[in-house]
C-alpha positions as CSV (number, residue, x, y, z in Angstrom):
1,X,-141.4,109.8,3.6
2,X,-140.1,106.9,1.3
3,X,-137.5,106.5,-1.5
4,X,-140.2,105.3,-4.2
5,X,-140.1,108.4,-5.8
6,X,-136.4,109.2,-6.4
7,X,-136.9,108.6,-10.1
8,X,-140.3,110.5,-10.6
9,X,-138.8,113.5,-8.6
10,X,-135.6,113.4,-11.2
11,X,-137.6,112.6,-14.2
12,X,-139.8,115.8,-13.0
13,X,-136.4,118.2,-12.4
14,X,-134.7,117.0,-15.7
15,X,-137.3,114.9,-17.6
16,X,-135.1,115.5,-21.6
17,X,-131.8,114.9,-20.1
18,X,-130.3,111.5,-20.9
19,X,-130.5,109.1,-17.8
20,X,-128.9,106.0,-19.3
21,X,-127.3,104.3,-22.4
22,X,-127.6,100.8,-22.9
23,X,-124.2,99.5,-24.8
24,X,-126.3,96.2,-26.3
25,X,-129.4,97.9,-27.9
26,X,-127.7,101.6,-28.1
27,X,-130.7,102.9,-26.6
28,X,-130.6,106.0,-24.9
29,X,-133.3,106.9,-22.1
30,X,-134.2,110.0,-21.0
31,X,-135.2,110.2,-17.2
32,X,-138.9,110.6,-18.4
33,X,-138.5,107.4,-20.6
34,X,-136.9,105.7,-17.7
35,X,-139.4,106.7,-15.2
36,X,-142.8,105.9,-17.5
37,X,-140.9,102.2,-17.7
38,X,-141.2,102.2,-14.2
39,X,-144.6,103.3,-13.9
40,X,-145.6,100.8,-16.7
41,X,-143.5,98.2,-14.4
42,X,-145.2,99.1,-11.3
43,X,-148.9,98.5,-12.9
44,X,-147.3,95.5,-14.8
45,X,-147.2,93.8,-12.0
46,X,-149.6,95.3,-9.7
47,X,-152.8,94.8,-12.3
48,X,-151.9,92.1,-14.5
49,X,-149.6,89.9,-11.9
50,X,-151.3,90.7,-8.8
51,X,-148.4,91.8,-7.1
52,X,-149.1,93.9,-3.8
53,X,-147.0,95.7,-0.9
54,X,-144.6,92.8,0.5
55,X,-144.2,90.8,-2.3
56,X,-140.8,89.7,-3.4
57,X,-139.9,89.9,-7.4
58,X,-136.6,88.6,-8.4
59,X,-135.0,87.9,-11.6
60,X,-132.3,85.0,-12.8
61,X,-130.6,87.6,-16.2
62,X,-127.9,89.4,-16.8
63,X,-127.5,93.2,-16.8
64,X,-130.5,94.9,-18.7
65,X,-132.7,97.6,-18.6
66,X,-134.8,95.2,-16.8
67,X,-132.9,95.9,-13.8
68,X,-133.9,99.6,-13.9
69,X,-137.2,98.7,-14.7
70,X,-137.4,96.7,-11.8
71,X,-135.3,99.0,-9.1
72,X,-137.3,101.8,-9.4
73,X,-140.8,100.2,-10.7
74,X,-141.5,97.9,-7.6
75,X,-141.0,100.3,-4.7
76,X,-143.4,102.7,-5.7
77,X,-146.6,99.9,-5.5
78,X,-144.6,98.8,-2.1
79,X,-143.3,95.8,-3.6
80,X,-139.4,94.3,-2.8
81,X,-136.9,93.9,-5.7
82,X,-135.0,90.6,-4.8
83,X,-132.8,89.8,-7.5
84,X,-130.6,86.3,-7.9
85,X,-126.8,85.9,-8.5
86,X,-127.3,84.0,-12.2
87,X,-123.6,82.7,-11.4
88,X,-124.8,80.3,-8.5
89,X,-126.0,77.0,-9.1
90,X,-129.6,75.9,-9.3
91,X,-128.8,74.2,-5.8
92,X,-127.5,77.4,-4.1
93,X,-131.0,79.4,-5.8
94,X,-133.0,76.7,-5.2
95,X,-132.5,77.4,-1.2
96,X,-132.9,81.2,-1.6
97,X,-136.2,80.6,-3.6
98,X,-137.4,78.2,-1.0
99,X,-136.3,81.7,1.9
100,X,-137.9,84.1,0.3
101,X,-140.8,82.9,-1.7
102,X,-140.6,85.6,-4.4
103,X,-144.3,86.0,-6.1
104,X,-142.6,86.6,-9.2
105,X,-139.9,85.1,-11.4
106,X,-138.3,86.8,-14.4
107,X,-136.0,84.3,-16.3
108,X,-134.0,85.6,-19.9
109,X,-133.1,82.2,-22.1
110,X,-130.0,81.7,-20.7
111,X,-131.4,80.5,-17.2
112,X,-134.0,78.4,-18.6
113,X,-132.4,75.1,-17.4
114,X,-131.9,76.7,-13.7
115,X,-135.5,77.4,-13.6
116,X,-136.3,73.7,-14.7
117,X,-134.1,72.0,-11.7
118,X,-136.3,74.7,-9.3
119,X,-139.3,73.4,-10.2
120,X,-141.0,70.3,-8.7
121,X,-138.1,72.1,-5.6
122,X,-139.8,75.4,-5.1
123,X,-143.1,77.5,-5.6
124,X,-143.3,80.3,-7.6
125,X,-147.1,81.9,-8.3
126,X,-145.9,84.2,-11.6
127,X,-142.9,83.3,-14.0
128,X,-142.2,85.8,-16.5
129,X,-140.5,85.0,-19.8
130,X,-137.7,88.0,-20.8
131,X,-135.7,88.1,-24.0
132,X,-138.0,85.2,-25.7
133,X,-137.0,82.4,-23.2
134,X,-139.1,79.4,-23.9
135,X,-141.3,78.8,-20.7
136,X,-144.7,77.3,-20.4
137,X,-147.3,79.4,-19.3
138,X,-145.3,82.1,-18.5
139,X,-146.7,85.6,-19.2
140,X,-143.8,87.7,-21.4
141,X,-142.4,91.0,-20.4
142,X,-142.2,93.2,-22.9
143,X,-145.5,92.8,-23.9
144,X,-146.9,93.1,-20.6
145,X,-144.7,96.2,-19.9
146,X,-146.0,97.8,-23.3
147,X,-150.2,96.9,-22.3
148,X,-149.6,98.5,-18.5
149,X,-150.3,102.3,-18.4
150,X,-147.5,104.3,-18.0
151,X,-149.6,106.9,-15.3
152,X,-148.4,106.8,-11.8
153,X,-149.4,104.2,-9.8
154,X,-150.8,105.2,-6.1
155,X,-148.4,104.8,-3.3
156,X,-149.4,102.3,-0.4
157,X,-150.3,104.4,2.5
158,X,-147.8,102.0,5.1
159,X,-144.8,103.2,2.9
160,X,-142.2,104.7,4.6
161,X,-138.5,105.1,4.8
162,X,-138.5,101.3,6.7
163,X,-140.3,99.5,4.3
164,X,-138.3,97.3,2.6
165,X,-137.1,98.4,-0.7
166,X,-135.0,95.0,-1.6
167,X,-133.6,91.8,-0.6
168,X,-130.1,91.2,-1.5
169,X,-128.6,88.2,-0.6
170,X,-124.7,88.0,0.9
171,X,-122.7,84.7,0.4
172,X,-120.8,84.9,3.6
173,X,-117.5,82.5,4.5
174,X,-120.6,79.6,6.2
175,X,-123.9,78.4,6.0
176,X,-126.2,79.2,3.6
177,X,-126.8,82.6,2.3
178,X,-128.5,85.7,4.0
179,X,-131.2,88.1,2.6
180,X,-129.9,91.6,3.8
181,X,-133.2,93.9,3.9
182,X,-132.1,96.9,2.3
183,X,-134.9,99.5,3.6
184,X,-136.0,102.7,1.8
185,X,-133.6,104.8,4.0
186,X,-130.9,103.0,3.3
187,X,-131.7,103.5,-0.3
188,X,-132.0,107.6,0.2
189,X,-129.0,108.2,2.3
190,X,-126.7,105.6,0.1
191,X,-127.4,108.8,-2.6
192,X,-127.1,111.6,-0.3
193,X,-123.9,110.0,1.2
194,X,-122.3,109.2,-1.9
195,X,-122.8,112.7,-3.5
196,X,-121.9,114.2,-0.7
197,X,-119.5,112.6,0.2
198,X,-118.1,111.7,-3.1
199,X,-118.4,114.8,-4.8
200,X,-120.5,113.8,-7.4
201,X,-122.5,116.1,-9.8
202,X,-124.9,116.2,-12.8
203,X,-122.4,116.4,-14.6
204,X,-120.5,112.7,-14.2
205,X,-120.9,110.2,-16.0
206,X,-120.2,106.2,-15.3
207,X,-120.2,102.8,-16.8
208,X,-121.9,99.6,-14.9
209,X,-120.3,96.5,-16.0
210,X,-120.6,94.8,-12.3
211,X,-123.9,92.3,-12.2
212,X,-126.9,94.4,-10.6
213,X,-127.7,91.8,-8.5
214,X,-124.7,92.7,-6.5
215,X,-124.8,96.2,-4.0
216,X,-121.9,97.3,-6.1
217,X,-123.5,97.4,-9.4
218,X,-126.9,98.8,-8.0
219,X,-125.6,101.4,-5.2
220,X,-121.9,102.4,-6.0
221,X,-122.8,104.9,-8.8
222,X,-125.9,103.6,-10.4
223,X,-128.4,104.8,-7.8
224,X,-126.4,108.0,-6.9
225,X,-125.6,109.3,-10.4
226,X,-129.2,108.8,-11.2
227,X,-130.2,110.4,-7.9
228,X,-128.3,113.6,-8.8
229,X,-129.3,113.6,-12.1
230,X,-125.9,112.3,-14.4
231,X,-125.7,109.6,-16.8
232,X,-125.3,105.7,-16.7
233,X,-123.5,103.9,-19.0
234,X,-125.2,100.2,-18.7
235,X,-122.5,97.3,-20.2
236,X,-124.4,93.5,-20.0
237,X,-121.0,92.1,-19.3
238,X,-117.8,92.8,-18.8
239,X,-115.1,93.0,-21.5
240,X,-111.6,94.5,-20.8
241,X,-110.5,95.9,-24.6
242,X,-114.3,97.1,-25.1
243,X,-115.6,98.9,-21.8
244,X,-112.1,100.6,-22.1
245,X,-113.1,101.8,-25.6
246,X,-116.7,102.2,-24.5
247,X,-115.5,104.1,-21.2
248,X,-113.5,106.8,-23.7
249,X,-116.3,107.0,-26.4
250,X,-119.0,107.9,-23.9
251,X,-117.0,110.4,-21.8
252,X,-117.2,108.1,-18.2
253,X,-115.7,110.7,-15.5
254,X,-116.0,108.5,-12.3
255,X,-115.3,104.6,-12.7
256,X,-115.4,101.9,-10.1
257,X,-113.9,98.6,-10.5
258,X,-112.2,95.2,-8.4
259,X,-108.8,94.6,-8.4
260,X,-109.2,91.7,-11.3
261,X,-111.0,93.8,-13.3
262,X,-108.0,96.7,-12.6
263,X,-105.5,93.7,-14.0
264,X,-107.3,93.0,-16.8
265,X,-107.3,96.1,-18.1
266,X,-104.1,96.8,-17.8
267,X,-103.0,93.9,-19.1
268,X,-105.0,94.7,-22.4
269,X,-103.6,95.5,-25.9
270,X,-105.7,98.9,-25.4
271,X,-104.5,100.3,-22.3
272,X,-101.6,101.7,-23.7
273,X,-103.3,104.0,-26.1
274,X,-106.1,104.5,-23.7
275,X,-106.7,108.1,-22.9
276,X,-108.4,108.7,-19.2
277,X,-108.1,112.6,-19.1
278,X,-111.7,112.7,-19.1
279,X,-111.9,110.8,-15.8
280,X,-111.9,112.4,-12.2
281,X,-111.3,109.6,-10.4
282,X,-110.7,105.7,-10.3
283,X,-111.8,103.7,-7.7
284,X,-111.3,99.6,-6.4
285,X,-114.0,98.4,-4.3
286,X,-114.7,94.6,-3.8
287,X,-111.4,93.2,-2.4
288,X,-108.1,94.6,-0.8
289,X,-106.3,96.4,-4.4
290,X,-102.4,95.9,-4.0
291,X,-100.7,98.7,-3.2
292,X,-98.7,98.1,-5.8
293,X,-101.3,98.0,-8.9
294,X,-102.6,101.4,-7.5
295,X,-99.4,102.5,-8.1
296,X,-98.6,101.4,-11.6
297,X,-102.0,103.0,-12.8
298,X,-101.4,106.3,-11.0
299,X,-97.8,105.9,-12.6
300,X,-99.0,105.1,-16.5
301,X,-102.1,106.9,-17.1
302,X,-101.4,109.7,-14.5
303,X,-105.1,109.3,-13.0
304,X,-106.5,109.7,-9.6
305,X,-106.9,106.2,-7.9
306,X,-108.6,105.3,-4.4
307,X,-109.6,102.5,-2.8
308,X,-113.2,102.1,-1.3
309,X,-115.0,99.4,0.9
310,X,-118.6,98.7,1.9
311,X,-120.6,95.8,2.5
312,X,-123.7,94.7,0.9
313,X,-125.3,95.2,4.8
314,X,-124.0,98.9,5.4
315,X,-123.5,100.1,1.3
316,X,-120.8,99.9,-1.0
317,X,-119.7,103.1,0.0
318,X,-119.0,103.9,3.7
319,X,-115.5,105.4,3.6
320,X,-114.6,109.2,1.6
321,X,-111.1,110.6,0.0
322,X,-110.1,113.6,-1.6
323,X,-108.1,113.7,-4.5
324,X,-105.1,115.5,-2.5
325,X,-105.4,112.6,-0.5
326,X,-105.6,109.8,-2.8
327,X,-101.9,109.0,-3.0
328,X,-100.4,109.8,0.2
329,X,-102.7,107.7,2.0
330,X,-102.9,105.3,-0.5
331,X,-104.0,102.0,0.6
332,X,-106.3,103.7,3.1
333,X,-109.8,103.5,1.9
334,X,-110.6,107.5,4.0
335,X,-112.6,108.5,6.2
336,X,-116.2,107.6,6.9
337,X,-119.2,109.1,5.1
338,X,-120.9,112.2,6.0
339,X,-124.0,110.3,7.6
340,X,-122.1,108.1,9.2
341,X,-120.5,106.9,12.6
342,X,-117.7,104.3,12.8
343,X,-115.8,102.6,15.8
344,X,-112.3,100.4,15.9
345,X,-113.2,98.1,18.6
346,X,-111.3,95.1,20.7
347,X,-113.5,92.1,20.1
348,X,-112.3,90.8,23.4
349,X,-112.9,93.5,25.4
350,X,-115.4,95.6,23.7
351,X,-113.3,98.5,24.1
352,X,-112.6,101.4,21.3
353,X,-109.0,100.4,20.5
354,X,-106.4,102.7,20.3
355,X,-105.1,104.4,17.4
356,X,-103.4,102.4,15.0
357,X,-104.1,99.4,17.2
358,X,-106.3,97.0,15.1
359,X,-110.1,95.8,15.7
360,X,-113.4,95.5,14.7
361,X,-115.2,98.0,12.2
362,X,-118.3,98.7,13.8
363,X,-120.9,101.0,11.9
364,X,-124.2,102.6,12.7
365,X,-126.1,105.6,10.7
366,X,-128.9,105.8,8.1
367,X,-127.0,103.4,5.6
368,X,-127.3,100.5,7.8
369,X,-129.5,97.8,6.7
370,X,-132.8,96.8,8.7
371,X,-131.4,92.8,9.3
372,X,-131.3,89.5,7.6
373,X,-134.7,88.4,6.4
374,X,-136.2,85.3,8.2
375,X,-133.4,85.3,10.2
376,X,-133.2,87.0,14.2
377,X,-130.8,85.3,15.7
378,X,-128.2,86.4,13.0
379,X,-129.6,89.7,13.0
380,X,-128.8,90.2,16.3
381,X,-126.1,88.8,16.2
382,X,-125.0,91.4,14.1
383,X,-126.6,94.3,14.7
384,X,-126.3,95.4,18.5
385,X,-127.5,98.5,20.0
386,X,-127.7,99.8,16.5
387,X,-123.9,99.1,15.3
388,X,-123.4,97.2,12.7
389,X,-120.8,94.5,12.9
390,X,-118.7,94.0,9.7
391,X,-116.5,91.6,11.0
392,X,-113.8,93.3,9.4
393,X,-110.2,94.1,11.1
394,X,-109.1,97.6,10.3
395,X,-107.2,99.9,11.9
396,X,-107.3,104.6,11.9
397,X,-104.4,106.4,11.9
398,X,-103.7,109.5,14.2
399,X,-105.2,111.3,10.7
400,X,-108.3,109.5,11.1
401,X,-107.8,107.5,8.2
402,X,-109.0,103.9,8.2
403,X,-106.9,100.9,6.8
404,X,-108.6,97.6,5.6
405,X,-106.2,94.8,7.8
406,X,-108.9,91.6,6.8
407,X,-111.8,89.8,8.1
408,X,-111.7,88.2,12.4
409,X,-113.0,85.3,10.5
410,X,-110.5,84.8,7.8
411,X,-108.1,83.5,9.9
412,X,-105.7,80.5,10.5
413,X,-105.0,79.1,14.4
414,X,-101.7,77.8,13.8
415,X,-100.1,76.6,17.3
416,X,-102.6,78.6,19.1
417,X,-101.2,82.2,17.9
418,X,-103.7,83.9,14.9
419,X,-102.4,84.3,11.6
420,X,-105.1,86.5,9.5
421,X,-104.9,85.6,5.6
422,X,-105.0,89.0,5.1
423,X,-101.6,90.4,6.2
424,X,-99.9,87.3,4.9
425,X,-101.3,87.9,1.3
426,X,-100.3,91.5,1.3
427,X,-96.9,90.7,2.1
428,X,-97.0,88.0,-0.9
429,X,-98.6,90.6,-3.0
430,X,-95.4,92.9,-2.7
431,X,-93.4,90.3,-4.7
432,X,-92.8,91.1,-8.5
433,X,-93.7,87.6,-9.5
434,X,-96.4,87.7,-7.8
435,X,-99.7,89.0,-9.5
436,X,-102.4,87.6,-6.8
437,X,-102.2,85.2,-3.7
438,X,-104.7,83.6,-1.1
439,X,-104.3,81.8,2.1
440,X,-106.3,79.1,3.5
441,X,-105.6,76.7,6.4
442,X,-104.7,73.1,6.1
443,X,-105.2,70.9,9.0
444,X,-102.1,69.3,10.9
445,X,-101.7,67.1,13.4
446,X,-99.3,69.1,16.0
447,X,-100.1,72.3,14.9
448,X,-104.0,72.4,14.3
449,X,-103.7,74.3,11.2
450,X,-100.6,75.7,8.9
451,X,-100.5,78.1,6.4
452,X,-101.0,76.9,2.8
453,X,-100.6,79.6,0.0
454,X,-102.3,79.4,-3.7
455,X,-100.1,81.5,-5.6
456,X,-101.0,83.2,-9.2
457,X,-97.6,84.6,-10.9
458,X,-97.6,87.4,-13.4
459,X,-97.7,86.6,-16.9
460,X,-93.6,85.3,-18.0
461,X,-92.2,85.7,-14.1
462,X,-90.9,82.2,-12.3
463,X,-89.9,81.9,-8.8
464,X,-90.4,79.0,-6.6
465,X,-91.8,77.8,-3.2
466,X,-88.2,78.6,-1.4
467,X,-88.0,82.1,-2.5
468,X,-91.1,83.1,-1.5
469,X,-91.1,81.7,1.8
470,X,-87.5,83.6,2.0
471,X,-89.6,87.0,0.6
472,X,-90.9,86.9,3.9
473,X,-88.3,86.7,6.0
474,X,-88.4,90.0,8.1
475,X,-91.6,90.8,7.3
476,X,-93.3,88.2,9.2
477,X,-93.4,86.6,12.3
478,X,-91.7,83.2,11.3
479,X,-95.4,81.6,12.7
480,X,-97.1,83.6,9.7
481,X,-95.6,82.3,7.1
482,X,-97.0,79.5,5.2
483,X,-95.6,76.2,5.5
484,X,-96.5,75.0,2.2
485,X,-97.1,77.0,-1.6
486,X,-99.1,75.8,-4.4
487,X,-98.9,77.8,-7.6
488,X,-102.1,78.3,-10.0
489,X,-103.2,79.6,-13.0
490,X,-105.8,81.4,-11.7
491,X,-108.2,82.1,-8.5
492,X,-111.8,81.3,-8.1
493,X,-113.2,84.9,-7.8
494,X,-117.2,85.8,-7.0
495,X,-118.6,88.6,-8.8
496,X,-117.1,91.5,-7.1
497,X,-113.3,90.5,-6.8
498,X,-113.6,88.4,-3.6
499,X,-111.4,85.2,-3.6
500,X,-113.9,82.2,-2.7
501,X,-112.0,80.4,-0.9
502,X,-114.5,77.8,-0.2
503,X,-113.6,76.4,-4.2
504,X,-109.7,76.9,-3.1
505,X,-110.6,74.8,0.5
506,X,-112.5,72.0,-1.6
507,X,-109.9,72.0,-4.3
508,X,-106.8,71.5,-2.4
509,X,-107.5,70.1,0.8
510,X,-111.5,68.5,-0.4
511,X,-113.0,69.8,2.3
């Protein structure tokens, strides 16, 4: 048993029903059309490229059919989809081409400088030319996706649900970054979790504006929708004013975005005339949404909002909430998935902690990934006994709800008591002014470390350093709060919503 034939299975259930829309062409795919793309894919690259079970393809372009192409195409000849993050610099790719030696390079015009500062740096046997980027030698897609047969290509007989079906790699708080090795079971039960879980039917719809290089943008909806046999709405990039437009015109029912992305939207000239009745549910994944802006959309468009959380190691969706629940627990992100098993656990001690008590999200079940490729020691490291640890400090309630409290490693030593950059955000976040806030630690001589703030205000609001630090009188330990506040104009954000504060750390303190 193996996931590579998820789309030939759906394509021979509902082969007429439309699979996906793609906003820049307009075209419209049936699940047949999008599984004889694969096919063609598959023997693409297996006949003309040379490409067998193992190899690594991976692509530098933005959202395109492509990415479906490639998703579903390369399992089913046992190859390994490893796309790149086009928003890193040819440095940072440069030492993921160099780990994982892809066989094959697909490179749209946009990238073409990127892929000049690789080579002479890296190896790469195939480069592939997409959208008419000028490359020498390279062989061009389209063309070779139109001469490959469109039949179904023979499965390798060593396929099964361990193989691995991609590479995706996590940018972590240090080091360099890691290749999680998504295997084909984590693939399957990411879809039968999410459905299940989730609710979701043939009958949803839902738009992908999030880079499918990231696990958001390829396992959120994406893969289940397609899975259960609904409809994608595929966006190249994001635009506030027209993926709301796009959102109403197509019908979306089930829509996942960050907190920025949440902002933006709201703060468009369109939001007020915006009509969501068609959509079930709204949900923030990425980063911690403030209660706050959860509120205000609940409170405006009268929609169902949640919060989710997964990691590109475990899935982007590990935690379930029903509608009732949405709002009284908000800020919770539920309860886990069907297939799934989760533990709150004292890092010191090892020890399940006690409700409401805070620790460690620990996670084991079919979602979790196989490791980090080329990389034991941080494997396991992280994986131990078959629990997967996030890293994460959450806390359940006595309801079994769990509650996102930050990461062990995002965290100041100030004096020698901890101070995690989570709680003291939120309580920042509760201010009017306020819009966003991060916290990063700036050495000191007596103290170690202090507490300096980055603060974004809301468009027209003032306030200054004095009254926020007096914001948080009472609802911090006078330890917590931050010694010094810097105000911005924005925050350096990574694709999915995540402060980096590596930019904020080099920035402010140049380090």
């Amino acid at each position: 048993m193996h996931a590579a034939d998820l789309l030939s299975k759906r394509a021979e259930l509902t082969p007429d029903r439309i699979a996906l829309v793609e906003l820049e062409t307009g075209q419209r795919y049936t699940y047949a059309q999008l599984n004889q793309r694969a096919n063609r894919l598959a023997n693409f690259m297996q006949n003309q490229l040379g490409v067998q079970a193992g190899d690594r393809v991976s692509i530098l372009a933005k959202n395109s059919i492509t990415y479906i192409d490639l998703f579903y195409g390369l399992p089913k000849i046992g190859a390994i989809f490893a796309p790149f993050n086009w928003r890193l610099t040819a440095h940072e790719i440069t030492y993921m081409v160099t780990d994982l030696e892809p066989r094959v390079l697909i490179v749209e015009p946009e990238f073409v400088p990127t892929l000049k500062a690789l080579r002479g740096k890296t190896r790469v046997e195939h480069v592939v030319s997409l959208r008419g980027a000028a490359i020498k030698d390279a062989t061009e897609y389209e063309s070779g996706l139109t001469a490959a047969a469109s039949a179904e290509p023979e499965r390798p007989s060593t396929l099964d649900l361990e193989s691995p079906y991609c590479i995706l790699y996590t940018s972590g708080t240090t080091g360099n970054p890691k290749g999680a090795i998504i295997p084909h079971r984590q693939i399957l039960y990411n879809c039968i979790n999410t459905v299940v879980s989730w609710g979701i039917t043939e009958h949803d719809v839902s738009p992908v504006y999030t880079p499918l290089f990231h696990a958001g943008g390829l396992f959120a909806f994406l893969t289940p929708i397609l899975y259960i046999g609904g409809r994608i709405v595929l966006a190249r990039e994001f635009d506030p004013e027209e993926s709301m437009r796009w959102i109403l015109d197509e019908g979306c029912t089930v829509i996942l975005g960050v907190p920025t992305l949440f902002q933006m939207w709201m703060d468009s000239d369109y939001f007020e005339q915006a009509d969501f009745s068609k959509v079930h549910f709204f949900i923030s994944g990425g980063a911690t949404c403030p209660p706050q802006l959860m509120q205000t959309w609940r409170e405006r468009k009268q929609i169902i909002f949640r919060q989710g959380y997964g990691l590109t190691e475990v899935g982007p969706n590990c935690f379930s909430m029903t509608d009732e629940d949405s709002e009284p627990k908000s800020g919770s992100v539920g309860k886990p998935i069907f297939h799934s098993q989760m533990r709150v656990v004292n890092p010191e001690t090892g020890q399940d902690a006690p409700i409401g008590e805070a620790g460690e999200l620990l996670i084991t079940g079919p979602h979790v990934c196989s490791g980090y490729w080329r990389k034991r020691e941080a494997t396991a490291e992280t994986i131990v006994d078959g629990w997967f640890h996030t890293g994460d400090m959450v806390h359940k309630d006595a309801d079994g709800f769990f509650y996102i409290d930050g990461r062990y490693k995002d965290m100041i030593k100030s004096g020698g008591e901890n101070i995690y950059a989570a709680e003291v955000e939120a309580v920042y976040r509760e201010h009017p002014a306020v819009q966003d806030a991060a916290l990063i630690g700036k050495p000191h001589k007596k103290w170690g470390e202090v507490g300096l703030m980055i603060v974004v205000l809301e468009s027209g609001q003032i306030t200054d350093e004095t009254t926020l630090k007096a914001f948080c009188d009472g609802k911090l330990a006078r330890y917590k709060i931050p010694k010094e506040v810097i105000f911005a104009e924005s925050l350096p954000y990574s694709a999915y919503g995540k402060v980096e504060k590596a930019k904020l750390r080099q920035k402010y303190l140049g380090a």
